[in-house]
matplotlib code that plots the C-alpha trace (Angstrom):
import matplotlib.pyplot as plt

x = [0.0, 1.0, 0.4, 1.2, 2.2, 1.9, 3.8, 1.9, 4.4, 6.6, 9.5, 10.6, 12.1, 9.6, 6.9, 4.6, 7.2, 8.2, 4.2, 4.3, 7.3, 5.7, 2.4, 4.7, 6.5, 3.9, 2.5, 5.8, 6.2, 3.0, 4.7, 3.1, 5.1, 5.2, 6.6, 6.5, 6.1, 6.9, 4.6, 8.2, 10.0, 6.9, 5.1, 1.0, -0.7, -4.7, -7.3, -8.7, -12.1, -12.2, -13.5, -11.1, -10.7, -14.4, -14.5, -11.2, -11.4, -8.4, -7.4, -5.5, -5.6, -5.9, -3.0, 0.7, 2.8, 3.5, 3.6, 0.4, 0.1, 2.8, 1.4, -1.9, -0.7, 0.7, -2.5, -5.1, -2.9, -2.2, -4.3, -3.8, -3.0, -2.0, -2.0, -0.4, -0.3, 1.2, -1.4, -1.9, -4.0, -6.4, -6.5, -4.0, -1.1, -2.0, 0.2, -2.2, -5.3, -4.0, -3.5, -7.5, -9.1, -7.2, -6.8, -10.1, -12.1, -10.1, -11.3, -14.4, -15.0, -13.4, -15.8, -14.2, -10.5, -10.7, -13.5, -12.5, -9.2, -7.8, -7.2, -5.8, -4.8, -2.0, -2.0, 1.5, -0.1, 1.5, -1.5, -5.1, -6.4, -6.0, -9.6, -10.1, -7.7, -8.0, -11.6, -10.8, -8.5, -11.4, -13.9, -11.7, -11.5, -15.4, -16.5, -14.0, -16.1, -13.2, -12.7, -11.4, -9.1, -8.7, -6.7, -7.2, -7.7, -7.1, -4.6, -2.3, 1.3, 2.2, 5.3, 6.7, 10.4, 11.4, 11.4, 9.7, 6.5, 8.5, 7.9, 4.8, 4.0, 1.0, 0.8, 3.4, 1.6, -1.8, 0.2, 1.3, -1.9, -3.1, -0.6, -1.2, -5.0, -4.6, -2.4, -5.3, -7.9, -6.0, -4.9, -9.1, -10.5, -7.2, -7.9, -10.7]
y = [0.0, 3.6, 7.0, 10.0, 12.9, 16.7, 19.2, 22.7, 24.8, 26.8, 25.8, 22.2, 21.4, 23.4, 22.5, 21.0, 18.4, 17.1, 16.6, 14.4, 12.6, 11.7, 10.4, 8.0, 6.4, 4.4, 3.9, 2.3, 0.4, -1.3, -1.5, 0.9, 3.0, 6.4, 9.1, 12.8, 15.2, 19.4, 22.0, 24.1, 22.2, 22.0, 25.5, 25.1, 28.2, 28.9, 27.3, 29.4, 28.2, 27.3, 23.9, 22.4, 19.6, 18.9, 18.8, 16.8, 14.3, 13.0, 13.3, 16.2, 19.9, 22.2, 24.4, 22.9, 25.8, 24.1, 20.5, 19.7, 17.0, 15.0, 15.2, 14.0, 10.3, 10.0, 11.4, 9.1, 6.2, 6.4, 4.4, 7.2, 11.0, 12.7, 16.9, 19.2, 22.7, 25.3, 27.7, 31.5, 33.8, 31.2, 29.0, 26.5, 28.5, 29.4, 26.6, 24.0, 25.5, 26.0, 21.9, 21.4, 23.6, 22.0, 18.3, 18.4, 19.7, 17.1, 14.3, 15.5, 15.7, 12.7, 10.7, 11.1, 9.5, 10.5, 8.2, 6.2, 6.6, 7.0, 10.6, 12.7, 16.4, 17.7, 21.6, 23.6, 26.4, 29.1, 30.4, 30.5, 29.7, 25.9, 24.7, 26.6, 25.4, 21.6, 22.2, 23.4, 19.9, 18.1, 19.3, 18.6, 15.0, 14.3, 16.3, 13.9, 11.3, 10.3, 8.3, 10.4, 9.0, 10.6, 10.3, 10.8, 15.2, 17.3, 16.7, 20.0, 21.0, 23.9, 25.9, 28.7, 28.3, 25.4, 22.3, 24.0, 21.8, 19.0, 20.9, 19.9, 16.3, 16.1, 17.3, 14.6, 12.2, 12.7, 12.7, 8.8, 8.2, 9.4, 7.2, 4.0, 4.5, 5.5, 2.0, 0.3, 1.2, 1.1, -2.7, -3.3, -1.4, -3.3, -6.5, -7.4]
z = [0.0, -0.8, 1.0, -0.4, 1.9, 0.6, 2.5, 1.5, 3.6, 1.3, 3.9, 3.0, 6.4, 9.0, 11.2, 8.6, 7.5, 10.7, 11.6, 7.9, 9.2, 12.9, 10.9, 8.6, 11.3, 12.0, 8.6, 7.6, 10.7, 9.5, 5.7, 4.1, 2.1, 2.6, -0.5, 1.0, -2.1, -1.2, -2.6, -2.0, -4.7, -7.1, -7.0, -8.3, -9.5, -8.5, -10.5, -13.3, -13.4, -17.3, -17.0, -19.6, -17.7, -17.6, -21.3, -21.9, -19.2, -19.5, -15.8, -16.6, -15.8, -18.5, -17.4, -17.8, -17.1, -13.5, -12.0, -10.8, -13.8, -12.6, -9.3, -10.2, -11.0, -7.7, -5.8, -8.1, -7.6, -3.9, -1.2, 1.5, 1.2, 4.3, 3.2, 5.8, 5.4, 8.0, 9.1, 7.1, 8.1, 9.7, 6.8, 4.5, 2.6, -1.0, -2.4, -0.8, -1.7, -5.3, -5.1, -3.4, -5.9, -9.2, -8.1, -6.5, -9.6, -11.9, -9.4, -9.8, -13.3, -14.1, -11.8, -8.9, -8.6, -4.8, -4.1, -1.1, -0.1, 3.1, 3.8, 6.4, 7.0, 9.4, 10.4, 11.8, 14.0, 15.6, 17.8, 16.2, 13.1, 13.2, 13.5, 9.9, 8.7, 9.2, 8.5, 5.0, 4.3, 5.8, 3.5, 0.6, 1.3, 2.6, -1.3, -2.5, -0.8, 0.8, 3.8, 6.8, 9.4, 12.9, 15.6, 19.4, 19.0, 16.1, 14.1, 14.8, 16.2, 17.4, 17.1, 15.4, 14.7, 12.3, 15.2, 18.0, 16.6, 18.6, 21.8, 21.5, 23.1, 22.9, 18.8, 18.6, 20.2, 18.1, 15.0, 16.1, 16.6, 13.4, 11.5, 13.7, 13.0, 9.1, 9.1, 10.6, 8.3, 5.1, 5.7, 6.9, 3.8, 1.5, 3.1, 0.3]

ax = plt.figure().add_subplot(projection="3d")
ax.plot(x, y, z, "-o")
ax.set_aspect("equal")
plt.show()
């Protein structure tokens, strides 16, 4: 089984990658393979609202002037995605709602290549805003009509400073969780 981790913070190695990192130790512990992909390296613009990808359907966006295409593959393909996204101005950072508005709409008009996976979303806070936040990856996945795993409270870290997110036991701790019960339900809903 494969899970696909997006980091949407702009900073490859800050808060937001080390919560990814805490969920996939025990997703690979439970052999699942884990490949971490960074909105940092691979920069998505906004959607435009054309519809081209409506009309083509070929699981493609319209607009190929970035990298979302190759990233589509990956996120159709995978059995689990896990998105995290540092927190801006009480919601997800621009790169990350660039990747929910395009992938989402190409899932969706291409009858819905979300459908049922295993999906998760991780949040780097500061101080306030992380409830929106996770909120807006949540809806994402349940429009996708995807299958939402939780953990034992909500899935954020605080912690300003790149690290200081470790600081935070009991962020840490829920991020365990989270992987231990994504690994669970992947291998029940796989097991068919």
């Amino acid at each position: 089984m494969q899970v696909l981790m997006i980091n949407g913070s702009p900073k490859r190695h800050g808060n937001t990658a080390r919560l990814l990192a805490e969920v996939a130790v025990p997703l690979q512990a439970a052999g699942i393979t884990t490949e971490l992909v960074q909105l940092a390296d691979t920069p998505i613009q906004g959607c435009h609202g054309c519809g081209a990808c409506g009309k083509s359907k070929n699981n493609l966006c319209a607009i190929t002037s970035d990298a979302l295409n190759t990233l589509l593959p990956k996120l159709f393909s995978a059995d689990g995605i896990v998105l995290g996204s540092p927190v801006y101005f009480a919601d997800v950072s621009s790169e990350m709602l660039a990747l929910i508005h395009r992938a989402g709409m190409v899932s969706r008009v291409n009858g819905d290549l979300l459908r049922r996976k295993v999906a998760a979303g991780v949040v780097a806070v500061r101080r306030g805003g992380a409830i929106h936040a996770f909120d807006t990856l949540n809806h994402f996945f349940l429009i996708g009509q995807m299958i939402v795993a939780g953990s034992n409270y909500w899935n954020i870290g605080l912690g300003r400073l790149p690290g200081e997110v470790e600081n935070d036991a009991e962020g840490m701790g829920t991020m365990r969780v989270l992987g231990e019960n994504m690994a669970w339900l992947l291998e029940k809903i796989n097991r068919d």
